[in-house]
C-alpha positions, 0 to 999 in steps of 0.5 A: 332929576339926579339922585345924590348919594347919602354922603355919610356911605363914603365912609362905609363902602369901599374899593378893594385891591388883593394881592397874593405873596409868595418868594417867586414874586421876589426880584432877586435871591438874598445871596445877591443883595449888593455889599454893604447894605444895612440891614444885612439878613442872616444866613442860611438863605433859603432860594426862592423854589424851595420856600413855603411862605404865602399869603395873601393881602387885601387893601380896602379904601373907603370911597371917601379916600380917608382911610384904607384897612389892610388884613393880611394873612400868612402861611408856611412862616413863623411870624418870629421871624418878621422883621420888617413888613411894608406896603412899596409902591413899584411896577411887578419885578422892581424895586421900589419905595416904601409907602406904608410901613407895616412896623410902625404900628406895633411890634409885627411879631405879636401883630400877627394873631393866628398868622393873620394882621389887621391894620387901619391907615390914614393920610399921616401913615402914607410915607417913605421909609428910608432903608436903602443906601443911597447908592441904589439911587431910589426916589425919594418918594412914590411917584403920584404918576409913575416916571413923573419925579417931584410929585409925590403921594402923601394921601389915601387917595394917592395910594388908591390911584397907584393900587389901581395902575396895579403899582403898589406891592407887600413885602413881608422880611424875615431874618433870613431874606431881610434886603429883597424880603421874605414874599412879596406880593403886587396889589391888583383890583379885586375883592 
């Protein structure tokens, strides 16, 4: 006869998904934001080769898809400088929305303990964060299929399901690279 799981180890073991950060994942340099954007970043820009900044980021879904824990840690960066911090959704090289704003958990710049960031997601912080003109002509949402618009990802389950198309990415933003971001780093199957 098939054995059943204990339901109760949903909860308790996971799939994880990794990603390295560092500026040469980032799509453009600073200097060649578009004009006019908001939130503008402050001078000097420092280019993509010549920036110490890495980390390296872990998401863990529990199998249940009720909750992901995300740690992160940071190298080369003062976290005083940390502006922003999200988790977009978005093949490598593109652009894309937010899903999880890292920011609304608390202030990142004392989140950051020892340059390293620990954060429990649910469904109700699965969402887009509106940062970008409408001119850039983003969608409104993730995608839950990547190129099928109108079906958006608003769980824990649909966050996994494009971390596992390796669709989800961190940007970390500081002062100095606050449009395209400090570091980014694409999400892969690991761990």
């Amino acid at each position: 006869s098939a054995q059943a799981k204990d339901p109760a180890t949903g909860a308790s073991t996971f799939t994880v998904y990794d990603a390295y950060l560092s500026p040469q994942q980032e799509g453009e340099e600073e200097d060649s934001a578009p004009k006019g954007v908001e939130p503008k970043s402050t001078p000097p820009f420092t280019p993509r080769e010549q920036r110490k900044s890495r980390g390296h980021g872990q998401i863990r879904f529990n199998r249940e898809l009720s909750r992901a824990f995300v740690d992160v840690e940071i190298a080369g960066l003062n976290p005083a400088d940390i502006v922003m911090f999200h988790i977009h959704c978005g093949p490598p090289g593109m652009l894309g929305p937010i899903l999880v704003d890292l920011g609304t958990f608390g202030d990142l710049k004392k989140a950051f303990v020892n340059n390293k960031l620990t954060i429990e997601i649910a469904n109700k912080d699965v969402k887009f964060a509106s940062m970008y003109p409408k001119a850039l002509k983003l969608p409104e949402s993730c995608p839950a299929e990547l190129g099928i618009a109108g079906v958006q990802v608003k769980t824990i389950a649909g966050m996994e399901a494009l971390a596992r198309k390796g669709a989800l990415y961190f940007n970390l933003h500081t002062k100095a690279h606050t449009f395209y971001g400090e570091m980014r780093g694409q999400v892969y199957p690991g761990g």
